[in-house]
N, C-alpha and C positions, 0 to 999 in steps of 0.2 A: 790776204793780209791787207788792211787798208793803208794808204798814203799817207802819210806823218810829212809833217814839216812845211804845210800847205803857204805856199806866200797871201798876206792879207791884203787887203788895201791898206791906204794910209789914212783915209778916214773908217773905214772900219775900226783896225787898231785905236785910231784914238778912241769912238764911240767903246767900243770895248774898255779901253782904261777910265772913261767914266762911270762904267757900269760898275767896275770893280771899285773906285771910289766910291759910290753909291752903297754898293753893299757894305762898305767899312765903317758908312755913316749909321746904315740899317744897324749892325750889330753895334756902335759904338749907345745909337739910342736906346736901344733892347734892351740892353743893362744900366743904360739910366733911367730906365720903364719899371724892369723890376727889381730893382733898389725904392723906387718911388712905392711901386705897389708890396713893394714887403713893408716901408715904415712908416705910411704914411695911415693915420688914423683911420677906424674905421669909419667915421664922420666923412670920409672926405669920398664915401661910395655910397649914394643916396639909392643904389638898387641893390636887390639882390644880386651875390655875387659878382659883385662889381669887380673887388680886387681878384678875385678868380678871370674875369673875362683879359684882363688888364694884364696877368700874365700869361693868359695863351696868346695874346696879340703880339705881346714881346715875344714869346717863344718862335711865332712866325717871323716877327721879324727878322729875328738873329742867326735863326737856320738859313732863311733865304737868303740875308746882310751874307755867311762865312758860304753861302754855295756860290753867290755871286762873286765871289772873290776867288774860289777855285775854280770855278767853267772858266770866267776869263782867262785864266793864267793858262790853261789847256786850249788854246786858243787854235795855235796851227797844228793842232792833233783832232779837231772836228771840225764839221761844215762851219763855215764862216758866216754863211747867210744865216744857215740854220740856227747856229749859235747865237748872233746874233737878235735873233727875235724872237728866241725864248728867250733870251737874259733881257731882253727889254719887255717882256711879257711878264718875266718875274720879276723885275725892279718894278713894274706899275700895279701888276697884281698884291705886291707884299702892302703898297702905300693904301689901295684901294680894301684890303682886307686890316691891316692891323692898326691903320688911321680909328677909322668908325670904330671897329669892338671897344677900342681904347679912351675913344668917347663916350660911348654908349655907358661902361665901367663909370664912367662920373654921372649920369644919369643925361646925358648929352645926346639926343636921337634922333636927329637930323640928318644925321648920318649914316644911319645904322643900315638902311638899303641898299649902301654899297659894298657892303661885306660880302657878300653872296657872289656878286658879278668879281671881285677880287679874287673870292677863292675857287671860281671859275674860270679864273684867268690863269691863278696859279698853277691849276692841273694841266688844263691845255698848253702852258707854257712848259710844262716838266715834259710831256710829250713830243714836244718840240724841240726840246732840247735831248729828249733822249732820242729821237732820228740825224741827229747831227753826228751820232757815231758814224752813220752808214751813209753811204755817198754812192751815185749812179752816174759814173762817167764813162768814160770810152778811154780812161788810161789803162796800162796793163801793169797790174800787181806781180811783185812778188812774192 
């Protein structure tokens, strides 16, 4: 059985409660993304599938916006370290991936080469976060 109730640091904890601020900004934008790309003309998407790219971007957003707001809160039930930098892998990754596609949807492409490295971040990040279940100490379980 793994160790629950792990004590944090005190800047950990705080960095953690800005991550989970962070996400609640993620998802509060998501849905002002697509409200925007549901009503907004299709004039205002000079590419193909623009308003399509514009709500997968949101959709990243807002998944990753409500996960970061639950890893955090499970906070001293996983690695601290480990948690920690996948949830800052996924708050850089989500801004690195659904920034640009959400540009790109206005015909905006400057940015659009960092979508890739974002959504390479995000994976490696989820992996990161998912060995924070498991922990290699020298205490003894019950």
């Amino acid at each position: 059985m793994l160790h629950h109730d792990r004590p944090i640091s005190s800047p950990t904890h705080s960095f953690l409660k800005i991550l989970f601020s962070l996400g609640a900004i993620y998802a509060s934008l998501a849905v002002a993304c697509q409200a925007a790309a549901t009503h907004l003309p299709d004039a205002a998407f000079p590419i193909p599938n623009g308003r399509s790219m514009m709500h997968m971007a949101a959709d990243i957003a807002l998944w990753h916006g409500i996960a970061l707001c639950a890893l955090t809160l499970g906070s001293r039930q996983l690695h601290p370290l480990r948690l920690t930098v996948g949830c800052t892998g996924l708050a850089l990754g989500t801004a690195l991936f659904s920034i640009p596609v959400t540009l790109h949807g206005f015909g905006i492409l400057f940015l659009a080469r960092l979508a890739p490295t974002g959504g390479t971040l995000l994976i490696l990040s989820w992996l990161c976060v998912a060995s924070a279940a498991f922990t290699h100490s020298g205490e003894k379980r019950s």
